[in-house]
C-alpha positions, 0 to 999 in steps of 0.5 A: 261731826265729831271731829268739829267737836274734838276740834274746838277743845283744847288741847291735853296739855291745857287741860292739864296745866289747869288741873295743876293750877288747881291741884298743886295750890290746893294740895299746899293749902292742905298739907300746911292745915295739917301741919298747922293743926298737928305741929303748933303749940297748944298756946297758939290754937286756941285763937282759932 
């Protein structure tokens, strides 16, 4: 039984290529709000 269940997952690898397609993106996403919020001029965020 539980071999027929591990059987149908993938593999480690797959899991973790998704975690990371995931991640990294979000990360960057993350990393530049935090510069655009600390690094721009105050001139500029005031469009938002």
């Amino acid at each position: 039984m539980w071999g027929d269940m591990f059987g149908r997952l993938p593999s480690g690898l797959i899991f973790t290529c998704t975690l990371l397609s995931f991640l990294i993106p979000y990360t960057i996403f993350k990393v530049n709000q935090f510069i655009h919020k600390h690094a721009d001029p105050p001139w500029k965020k005031g469009e938002d």
